[in-house]
BAFI-3210 file (N, C-alpha, C; in Angstrom, 3 decimals, decimal comma, padded with zeros to 6 digits):
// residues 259
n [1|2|3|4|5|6|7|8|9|10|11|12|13|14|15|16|17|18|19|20|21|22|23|24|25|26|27|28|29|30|31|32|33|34|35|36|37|38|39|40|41|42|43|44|45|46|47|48|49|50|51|52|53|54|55|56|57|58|59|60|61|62|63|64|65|66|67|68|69|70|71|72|73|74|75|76|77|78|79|80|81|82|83|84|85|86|87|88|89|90|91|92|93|94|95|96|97|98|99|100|101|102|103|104|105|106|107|108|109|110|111|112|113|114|115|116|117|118|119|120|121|122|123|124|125|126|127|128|129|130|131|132|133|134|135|136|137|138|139|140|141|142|143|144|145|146|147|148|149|150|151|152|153|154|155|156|157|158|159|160|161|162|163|164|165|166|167|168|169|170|171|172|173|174|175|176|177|178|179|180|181|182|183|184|185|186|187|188|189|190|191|192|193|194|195|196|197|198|199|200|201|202|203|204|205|206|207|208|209|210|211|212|213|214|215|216|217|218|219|220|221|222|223|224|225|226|227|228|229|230|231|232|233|234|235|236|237|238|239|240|241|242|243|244|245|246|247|248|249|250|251|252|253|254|255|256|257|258|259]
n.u [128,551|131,832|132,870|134,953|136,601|136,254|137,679|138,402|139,810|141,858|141,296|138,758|135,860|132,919|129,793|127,708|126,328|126,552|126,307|128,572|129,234|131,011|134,064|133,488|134,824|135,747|137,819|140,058|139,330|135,793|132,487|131,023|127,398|125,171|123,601|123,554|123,757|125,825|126,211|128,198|131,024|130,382|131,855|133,303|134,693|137,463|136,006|133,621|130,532|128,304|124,991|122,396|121,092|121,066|120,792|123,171|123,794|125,238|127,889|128,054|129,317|130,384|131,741|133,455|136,304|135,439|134,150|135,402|137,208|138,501|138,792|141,128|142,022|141,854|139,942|137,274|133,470|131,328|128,441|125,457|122,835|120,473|118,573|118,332|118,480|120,551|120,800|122,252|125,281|125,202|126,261|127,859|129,835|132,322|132,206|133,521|135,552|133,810|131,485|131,913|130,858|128,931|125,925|123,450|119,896|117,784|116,048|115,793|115,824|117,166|117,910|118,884|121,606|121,945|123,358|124,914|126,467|129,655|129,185|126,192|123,130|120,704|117,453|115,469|113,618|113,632|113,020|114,856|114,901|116,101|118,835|119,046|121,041|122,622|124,164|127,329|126,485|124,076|120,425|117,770|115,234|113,185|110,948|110,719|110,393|111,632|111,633|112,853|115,998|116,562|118,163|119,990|120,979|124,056|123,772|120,869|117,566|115,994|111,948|110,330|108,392|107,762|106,885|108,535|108,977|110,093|112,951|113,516|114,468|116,396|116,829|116,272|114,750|112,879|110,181|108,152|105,829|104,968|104,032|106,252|106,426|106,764|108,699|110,256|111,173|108,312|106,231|103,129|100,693|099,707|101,340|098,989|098,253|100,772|101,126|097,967|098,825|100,884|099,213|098,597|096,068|092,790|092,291|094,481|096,095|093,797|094,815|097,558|097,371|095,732|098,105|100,066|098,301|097,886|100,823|101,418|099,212|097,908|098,682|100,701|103,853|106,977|107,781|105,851|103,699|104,302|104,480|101,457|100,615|101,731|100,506|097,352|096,645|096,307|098,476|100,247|102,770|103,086|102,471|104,724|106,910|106,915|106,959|109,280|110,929|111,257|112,484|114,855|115,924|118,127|118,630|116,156|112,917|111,305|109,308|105,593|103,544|101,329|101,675]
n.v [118,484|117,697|116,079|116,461|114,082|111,871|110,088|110,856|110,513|112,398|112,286|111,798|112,104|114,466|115,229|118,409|119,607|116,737|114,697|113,612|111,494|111,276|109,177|107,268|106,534|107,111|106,127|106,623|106,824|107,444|108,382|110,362|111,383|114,771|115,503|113,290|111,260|110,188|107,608|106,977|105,090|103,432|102,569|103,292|102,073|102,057|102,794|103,130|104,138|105,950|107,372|110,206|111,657|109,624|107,419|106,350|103,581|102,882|101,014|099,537|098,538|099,452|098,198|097,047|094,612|091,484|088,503|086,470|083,723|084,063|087,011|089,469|091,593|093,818|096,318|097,394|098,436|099,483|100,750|102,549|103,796|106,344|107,878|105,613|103,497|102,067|100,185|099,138|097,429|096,726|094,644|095,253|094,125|095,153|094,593|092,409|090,960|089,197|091,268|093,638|095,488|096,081|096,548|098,525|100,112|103,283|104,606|102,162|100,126|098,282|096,760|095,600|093,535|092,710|090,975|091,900|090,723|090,362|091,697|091,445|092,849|094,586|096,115|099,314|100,647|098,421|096,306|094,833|092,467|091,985|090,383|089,134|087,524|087,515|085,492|085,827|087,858|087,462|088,468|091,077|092,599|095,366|097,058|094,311|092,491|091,239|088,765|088,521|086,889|085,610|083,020|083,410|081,603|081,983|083,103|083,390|084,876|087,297|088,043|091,379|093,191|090,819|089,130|087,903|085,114|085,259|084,037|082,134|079,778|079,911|078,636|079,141|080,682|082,812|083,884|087,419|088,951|087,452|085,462|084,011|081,084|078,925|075,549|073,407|076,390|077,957|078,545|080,306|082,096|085,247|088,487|090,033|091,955|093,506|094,449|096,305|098,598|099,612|100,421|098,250|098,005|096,082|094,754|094,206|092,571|090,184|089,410|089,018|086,446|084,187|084,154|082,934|080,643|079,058|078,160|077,193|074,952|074,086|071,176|071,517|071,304|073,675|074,492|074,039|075,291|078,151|078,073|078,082|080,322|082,361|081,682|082,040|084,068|087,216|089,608|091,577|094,543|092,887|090,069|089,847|090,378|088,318|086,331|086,459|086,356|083,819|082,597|083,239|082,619|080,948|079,404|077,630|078,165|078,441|075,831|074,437|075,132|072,963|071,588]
n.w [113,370|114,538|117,207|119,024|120,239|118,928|116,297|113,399|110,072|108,146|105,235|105,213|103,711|104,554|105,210|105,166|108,331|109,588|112,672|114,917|117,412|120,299|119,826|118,119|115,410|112,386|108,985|106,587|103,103|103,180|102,717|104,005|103,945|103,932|106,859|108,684|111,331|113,956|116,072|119,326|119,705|117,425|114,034|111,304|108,248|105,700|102,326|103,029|101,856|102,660|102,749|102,959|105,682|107,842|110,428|113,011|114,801|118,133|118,107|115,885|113,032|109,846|106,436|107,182|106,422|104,488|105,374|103,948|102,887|099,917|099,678|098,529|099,624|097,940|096,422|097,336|098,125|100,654|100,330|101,382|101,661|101,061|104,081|105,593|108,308|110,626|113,214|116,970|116,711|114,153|111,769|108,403|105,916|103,843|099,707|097,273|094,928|093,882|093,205|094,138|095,775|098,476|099,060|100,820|100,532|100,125|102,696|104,286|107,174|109,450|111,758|115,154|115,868|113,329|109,998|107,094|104,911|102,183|099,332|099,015|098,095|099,008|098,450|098,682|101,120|102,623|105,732|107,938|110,328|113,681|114,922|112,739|109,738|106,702|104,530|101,926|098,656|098,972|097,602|098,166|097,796|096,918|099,435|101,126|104,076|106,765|109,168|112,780|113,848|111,403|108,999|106,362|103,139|101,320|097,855|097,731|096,767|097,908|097,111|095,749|098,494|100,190|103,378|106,067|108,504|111,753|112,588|110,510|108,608|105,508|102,664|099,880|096,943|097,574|095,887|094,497|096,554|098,248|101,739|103,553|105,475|108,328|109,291|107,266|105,177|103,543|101,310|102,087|101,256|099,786|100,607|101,655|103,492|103,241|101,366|100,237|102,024|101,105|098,723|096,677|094,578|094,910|092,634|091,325|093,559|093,770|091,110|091,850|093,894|091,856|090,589|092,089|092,994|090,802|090,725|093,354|094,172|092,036|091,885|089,522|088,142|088,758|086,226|084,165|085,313|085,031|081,973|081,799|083,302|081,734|079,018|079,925|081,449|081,932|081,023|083,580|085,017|087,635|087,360|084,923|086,944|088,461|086,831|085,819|087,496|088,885|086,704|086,366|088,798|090,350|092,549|092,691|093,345|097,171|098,151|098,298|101,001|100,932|099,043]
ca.u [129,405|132,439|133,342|137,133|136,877|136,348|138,495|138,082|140,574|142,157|140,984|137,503|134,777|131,789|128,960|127,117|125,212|127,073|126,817|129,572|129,203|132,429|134,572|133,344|136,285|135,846|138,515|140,601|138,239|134,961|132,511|129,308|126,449|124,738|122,531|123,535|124,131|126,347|126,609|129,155|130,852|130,152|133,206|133,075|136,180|137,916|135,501|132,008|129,748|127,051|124,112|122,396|120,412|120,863|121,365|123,951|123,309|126,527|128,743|127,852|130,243|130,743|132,696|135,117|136,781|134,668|134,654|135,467|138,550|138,694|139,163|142,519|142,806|141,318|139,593|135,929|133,069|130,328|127,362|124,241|121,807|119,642|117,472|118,608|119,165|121,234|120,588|122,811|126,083|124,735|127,794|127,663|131,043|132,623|132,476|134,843|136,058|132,891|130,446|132,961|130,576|127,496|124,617|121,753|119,231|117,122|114,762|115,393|115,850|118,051|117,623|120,075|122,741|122,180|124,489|124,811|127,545|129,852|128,496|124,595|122,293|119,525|116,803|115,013|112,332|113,705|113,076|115,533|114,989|116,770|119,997|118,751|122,008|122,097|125,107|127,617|125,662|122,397|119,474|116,736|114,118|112,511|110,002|110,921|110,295|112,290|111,389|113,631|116,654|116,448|119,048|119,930|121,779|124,149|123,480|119,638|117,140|114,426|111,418|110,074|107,112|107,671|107,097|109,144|108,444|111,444|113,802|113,488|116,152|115,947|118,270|115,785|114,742|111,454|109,358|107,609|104,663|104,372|104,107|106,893|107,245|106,971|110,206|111,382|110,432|107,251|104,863|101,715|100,064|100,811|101,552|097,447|097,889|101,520|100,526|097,174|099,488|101,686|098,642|097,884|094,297|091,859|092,087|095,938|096,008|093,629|095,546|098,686|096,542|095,354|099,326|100,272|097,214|098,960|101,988|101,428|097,278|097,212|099,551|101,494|105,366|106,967|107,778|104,528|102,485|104,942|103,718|100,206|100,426|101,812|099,265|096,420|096,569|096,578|100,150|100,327|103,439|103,056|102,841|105,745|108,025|106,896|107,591|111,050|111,862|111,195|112,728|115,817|116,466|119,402|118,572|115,150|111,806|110,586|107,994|104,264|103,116|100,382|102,144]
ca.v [118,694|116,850|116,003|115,863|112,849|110,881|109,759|111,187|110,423|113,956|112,582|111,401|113,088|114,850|116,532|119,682|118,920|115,389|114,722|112,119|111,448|110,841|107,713|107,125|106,188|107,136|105,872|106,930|106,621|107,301|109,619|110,443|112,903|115,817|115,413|112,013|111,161|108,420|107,550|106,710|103,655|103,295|101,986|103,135|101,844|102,563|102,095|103,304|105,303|106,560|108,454|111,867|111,617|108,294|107,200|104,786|103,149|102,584|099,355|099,373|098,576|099,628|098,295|095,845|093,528|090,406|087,262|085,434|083,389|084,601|088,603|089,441|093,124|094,529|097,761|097,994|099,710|099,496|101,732|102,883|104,739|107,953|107,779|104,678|103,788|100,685|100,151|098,760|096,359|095,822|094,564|095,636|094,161|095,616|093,569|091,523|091,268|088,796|092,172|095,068|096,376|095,647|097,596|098,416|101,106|104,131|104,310|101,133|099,799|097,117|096,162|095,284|092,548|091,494|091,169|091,784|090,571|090,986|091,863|091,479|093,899|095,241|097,504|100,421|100,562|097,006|096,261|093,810|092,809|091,811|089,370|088,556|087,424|087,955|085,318|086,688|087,646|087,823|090,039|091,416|093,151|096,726|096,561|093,117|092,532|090,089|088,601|088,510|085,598|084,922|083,027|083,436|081,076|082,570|083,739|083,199|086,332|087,331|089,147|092,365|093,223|089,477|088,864|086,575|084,889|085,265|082,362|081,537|079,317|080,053|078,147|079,008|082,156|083,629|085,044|088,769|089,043|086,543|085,651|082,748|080,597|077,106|074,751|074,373|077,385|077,425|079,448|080,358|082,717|086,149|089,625|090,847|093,555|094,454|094,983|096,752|098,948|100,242|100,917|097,898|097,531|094,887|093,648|093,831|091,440|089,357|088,773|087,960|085,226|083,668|083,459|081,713|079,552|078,223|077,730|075,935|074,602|072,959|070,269|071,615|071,766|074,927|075,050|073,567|076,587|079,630|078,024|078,279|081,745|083,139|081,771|081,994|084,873|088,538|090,650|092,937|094,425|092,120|089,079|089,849|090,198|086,936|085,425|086,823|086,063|082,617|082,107|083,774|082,251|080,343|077,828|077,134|078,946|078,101|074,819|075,602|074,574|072,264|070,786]
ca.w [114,535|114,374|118,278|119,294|120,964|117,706|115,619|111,660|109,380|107,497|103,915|105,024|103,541|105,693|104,516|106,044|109,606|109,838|113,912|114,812|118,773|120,785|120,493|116,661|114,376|110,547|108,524|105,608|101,606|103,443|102,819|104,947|103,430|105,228|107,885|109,050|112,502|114,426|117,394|120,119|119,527|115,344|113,623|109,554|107,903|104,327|101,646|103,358|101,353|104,176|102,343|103,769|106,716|107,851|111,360|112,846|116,181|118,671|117,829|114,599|112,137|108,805|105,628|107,670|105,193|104,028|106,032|102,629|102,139|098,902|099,571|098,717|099,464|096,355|097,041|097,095|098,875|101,143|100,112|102,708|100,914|102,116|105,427|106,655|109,774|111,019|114,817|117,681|116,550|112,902|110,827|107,068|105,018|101,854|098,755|097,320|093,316|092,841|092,770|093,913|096,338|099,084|098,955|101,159|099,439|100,430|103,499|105,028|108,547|109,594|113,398|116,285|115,586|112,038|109,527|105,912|104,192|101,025|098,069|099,213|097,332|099,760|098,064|099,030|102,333|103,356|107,004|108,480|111,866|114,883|114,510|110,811|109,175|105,347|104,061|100,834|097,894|099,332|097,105|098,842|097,038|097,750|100,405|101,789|105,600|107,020|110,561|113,584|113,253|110,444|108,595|104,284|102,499|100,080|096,892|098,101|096,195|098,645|095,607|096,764|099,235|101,059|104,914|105,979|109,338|112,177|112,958|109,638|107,850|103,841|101,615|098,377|096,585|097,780|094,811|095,137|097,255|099,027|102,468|103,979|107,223|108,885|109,246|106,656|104,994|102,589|100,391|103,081|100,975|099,611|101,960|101,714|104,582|103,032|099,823|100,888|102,903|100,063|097,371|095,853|094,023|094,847|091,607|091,512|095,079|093,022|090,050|092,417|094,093|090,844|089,959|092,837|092,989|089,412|091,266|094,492|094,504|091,179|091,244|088,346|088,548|088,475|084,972|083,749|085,854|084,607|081,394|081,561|083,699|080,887|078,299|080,465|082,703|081,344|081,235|084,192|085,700|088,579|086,751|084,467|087,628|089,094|085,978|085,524|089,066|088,919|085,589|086,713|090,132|090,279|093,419|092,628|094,406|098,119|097,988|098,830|102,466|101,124|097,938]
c.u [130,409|133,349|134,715|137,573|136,628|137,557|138,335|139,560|141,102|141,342|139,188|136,270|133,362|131,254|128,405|126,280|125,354|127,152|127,562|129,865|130,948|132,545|134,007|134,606|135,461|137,494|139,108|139,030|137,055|134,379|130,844|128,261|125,856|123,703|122,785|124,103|124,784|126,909|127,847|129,404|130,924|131,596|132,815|134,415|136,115|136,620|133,812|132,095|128,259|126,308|124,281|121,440|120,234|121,385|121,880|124,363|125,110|126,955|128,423|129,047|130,603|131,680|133,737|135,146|136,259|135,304|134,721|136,733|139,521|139,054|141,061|143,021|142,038|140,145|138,117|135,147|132,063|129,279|125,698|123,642|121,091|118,328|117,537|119,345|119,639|121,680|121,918|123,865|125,760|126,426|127,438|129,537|131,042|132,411|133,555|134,682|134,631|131,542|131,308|132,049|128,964|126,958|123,889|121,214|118,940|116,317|114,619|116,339|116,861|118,360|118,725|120,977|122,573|122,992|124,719|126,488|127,995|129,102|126,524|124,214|121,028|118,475|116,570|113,755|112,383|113,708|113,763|115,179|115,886|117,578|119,546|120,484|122,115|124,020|125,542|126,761|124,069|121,554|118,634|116,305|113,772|111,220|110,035|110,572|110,811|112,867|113,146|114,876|116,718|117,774|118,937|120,629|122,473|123,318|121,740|119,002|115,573|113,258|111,034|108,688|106,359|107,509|107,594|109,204|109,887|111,657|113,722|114,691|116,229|117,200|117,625|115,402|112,806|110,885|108,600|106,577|104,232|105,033|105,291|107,046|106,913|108,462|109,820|110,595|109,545|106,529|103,428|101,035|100,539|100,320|100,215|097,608|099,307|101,040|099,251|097,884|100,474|100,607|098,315|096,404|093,994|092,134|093,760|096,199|095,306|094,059|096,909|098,427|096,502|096,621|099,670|099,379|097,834|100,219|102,575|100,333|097,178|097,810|099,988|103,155|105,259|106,395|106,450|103,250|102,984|104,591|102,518|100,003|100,238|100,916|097,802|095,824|097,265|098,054|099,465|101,780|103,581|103,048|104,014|107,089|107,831|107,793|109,108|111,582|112,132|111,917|114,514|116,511|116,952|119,136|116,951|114,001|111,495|109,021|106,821|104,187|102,217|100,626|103,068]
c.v [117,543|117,147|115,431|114,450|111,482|110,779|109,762|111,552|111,893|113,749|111,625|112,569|113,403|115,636|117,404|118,602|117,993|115,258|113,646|112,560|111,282|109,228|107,248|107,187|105,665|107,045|106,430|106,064|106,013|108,494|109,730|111,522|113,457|115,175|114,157|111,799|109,830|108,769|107,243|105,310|103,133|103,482|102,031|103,070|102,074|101,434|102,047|104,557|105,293|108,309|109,600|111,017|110,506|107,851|105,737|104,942|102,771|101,062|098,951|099,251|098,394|099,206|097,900|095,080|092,215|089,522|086,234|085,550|084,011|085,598|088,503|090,986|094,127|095,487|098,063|098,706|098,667|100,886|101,619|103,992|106,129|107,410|106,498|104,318|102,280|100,614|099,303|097,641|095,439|095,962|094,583|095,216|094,344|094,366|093,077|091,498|090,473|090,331|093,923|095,756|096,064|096,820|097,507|100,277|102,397|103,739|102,623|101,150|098,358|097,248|095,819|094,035|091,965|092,185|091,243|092,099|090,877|090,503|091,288|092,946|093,863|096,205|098,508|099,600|098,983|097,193|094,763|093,495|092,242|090,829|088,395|088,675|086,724|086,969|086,383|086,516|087,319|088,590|090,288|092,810|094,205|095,985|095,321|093,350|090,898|089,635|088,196|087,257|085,198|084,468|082,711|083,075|082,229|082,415|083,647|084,752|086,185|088,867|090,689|092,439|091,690|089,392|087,538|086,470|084,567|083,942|081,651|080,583|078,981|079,664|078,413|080,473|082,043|084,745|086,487|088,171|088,529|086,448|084,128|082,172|079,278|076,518|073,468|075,553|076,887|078,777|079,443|081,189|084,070|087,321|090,764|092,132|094,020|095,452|096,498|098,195|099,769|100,671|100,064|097,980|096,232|094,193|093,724|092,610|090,378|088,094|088,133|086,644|084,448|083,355|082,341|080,388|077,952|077,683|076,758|075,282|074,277|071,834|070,423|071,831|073,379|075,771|075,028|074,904|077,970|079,081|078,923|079,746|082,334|083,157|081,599|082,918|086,582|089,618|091,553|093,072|093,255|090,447|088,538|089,381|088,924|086,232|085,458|086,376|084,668|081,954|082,470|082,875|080,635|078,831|077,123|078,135|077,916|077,000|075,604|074,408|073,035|071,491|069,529]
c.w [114,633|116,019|118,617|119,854|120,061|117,062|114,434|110,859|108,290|106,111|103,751|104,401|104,133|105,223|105,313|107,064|109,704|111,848|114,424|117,057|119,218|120,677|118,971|116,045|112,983|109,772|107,086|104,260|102,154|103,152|103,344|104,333|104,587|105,763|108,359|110,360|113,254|115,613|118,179|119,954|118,220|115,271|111,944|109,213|106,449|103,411|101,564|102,470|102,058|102,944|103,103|104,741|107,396|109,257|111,778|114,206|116,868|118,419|116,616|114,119|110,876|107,332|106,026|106,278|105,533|105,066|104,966|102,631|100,877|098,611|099,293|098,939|098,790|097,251|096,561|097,954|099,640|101,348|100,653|101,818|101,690|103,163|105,749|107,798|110,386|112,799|115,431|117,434|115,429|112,303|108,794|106,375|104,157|101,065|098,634|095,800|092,167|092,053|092,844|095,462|097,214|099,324|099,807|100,722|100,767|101,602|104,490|106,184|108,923|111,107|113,849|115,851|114,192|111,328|107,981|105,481|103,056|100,403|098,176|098,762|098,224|099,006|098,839|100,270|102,553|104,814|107,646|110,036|112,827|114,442|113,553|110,586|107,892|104,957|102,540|099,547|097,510|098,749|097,788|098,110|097,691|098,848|100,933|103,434|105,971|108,832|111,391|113,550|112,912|109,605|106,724|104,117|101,326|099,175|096,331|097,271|097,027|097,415|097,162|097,195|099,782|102,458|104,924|108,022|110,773|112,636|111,785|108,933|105,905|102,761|099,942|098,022|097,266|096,734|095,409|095,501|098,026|100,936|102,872|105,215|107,298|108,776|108,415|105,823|103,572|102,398|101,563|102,528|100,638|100,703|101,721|102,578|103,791|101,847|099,680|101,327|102,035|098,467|096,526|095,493|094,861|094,042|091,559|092,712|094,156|092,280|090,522|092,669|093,098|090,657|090,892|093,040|091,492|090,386|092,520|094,568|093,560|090,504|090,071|088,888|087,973|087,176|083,830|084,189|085,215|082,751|080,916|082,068|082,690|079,161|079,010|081,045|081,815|081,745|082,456|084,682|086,843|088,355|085,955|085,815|088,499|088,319|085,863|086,439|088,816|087,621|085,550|087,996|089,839|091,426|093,951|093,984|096,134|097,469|098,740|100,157|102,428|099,944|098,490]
res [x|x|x|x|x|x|x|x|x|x|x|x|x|x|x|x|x|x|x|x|x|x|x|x|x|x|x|x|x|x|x|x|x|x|x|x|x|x|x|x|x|x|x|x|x|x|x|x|x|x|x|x|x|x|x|x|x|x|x|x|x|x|x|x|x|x|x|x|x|x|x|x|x|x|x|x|x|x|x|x|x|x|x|x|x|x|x|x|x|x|x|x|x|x|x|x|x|x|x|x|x|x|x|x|x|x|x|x|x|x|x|x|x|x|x|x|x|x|x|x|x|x|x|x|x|x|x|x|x|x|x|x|x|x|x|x|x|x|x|x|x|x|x|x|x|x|x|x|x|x|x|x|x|x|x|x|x|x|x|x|x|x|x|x|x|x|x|x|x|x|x|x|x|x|x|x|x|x|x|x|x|x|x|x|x|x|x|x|x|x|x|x|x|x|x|x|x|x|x|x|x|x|x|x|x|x|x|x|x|x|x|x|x|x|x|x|x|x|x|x|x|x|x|x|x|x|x|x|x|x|x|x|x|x|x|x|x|x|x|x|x|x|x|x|x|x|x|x|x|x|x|x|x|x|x|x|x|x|x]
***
């Protein structure tokens, strides 16, 4: 239902059963899939790509142009995946020429005033919460949960299936599984009820434990424990992507609480 009292651009694109409340302004090279609903108030500008079914809370705003010096124009996107829903005055900006394009995935949630900036990569079934603000180039991992005010240093990589504890202030990467909080932020153990909660094994939870135990609990440096993990400690998926994470990440992992 496309209500007269909006504002939809002639060459926007709208898929079947799209409901666009009054007072909504869609902009020229946008294109919304079916079943998706937005409220009164929502502001999508040139450059949104809005999955199917995905709802979008009033004052929201869509695919404004980057708060980076650096933008010069150049024509990228902002892409919203299927069944997510971005609540009350969340701000989502387009990319910029470093990535072309900010992402958030499938199935996830993203709470009242926070903010994800250019070129941040969001996965799938992420839960953002309340005036969380995600600087440029931000990753965030599938299943992440990421407490209330929380603030992310650029080009920061939160792993996937992390709780992260609100008011947080995270200038380092956060490996998968684990759980993070205290000031400044720290390793507290890994996400037992998330995990649990999505299908891990017993002995999968386990074998996470045992990695981290290498990593913060036996006075070894990083590189010295991703070591021995890897001659010590039997291949599983879940080990591999620790390892990779940590071997990958650019501004060094979160310290442990008790190291």
């Amino acid at each position: 239902m496309k209500q007269p009292l909006a504002y939809i651009h002639p060459e926007a694109k709208i898929g079947k059963d799209v409901v666009i409340d009054p007072f909504v302004t869609i902009d020229a090279n946008v294109e919304i899939g079916d079943g998706t609903r937005i409220y009164s108030g929502a502001t999508i500008l040139e450059g949104a790509r809005i999955g199917r079914n995905c709802t979008i809370f009033p004052n929201a705003v869509i695919s404004a142009i980057p708060q980076d010096l650096k933008f010069q124009g150049e024509e990228t996107l902002a892409i919203v995946g299927d069944n997510t829903t971005l609540r009350e005055c969340v701000t989502v900006n387009r990319g910029t020429a470093a990535k072309g394009k900010t992402v958030i995935g499938n199935g996830c949630l993203i709470m009242a005033y926070s903010h994800v900036a250019h070129d941040c990569i969001v996965g799938n079934n992420v839960i953002i919460s309340n005036a969380t603000q995600l600087a440029g180039e931000v990753v965030v991992d599938d299943f992440a949960v990421i407490g209330g005010g929380t603030l992310v240093h650029q080009f920061c990589h939160l792993g996937s299936h992390v709780m992260i504890q609100g008011g947080a202030l995270i200038n380092k990467d956060i490996p998968p599984y684990v759980k993070a909080a205290r000031d400044p932020i720290a390793y507290t153990g890994i996400n037992i009820v998330g995990l649990r909660r999505r299908g891990f094994s017993n002995e999968a939870i386990r074998d996470i434990q045992e990695i981290y135990r290498y990593i913060y609990m036996n006075n070894l440096n990083v590189s010295d424990a991703v070591e021995r993990i890897e001659a010590e400690l039997p291949a599983t998926n879940e080990r591999d992507e620790i390892l990779q994470f940590i071997r990958n990440s650019q501004r060094g992992i979160i310290r442990g609480y008790f190291s």
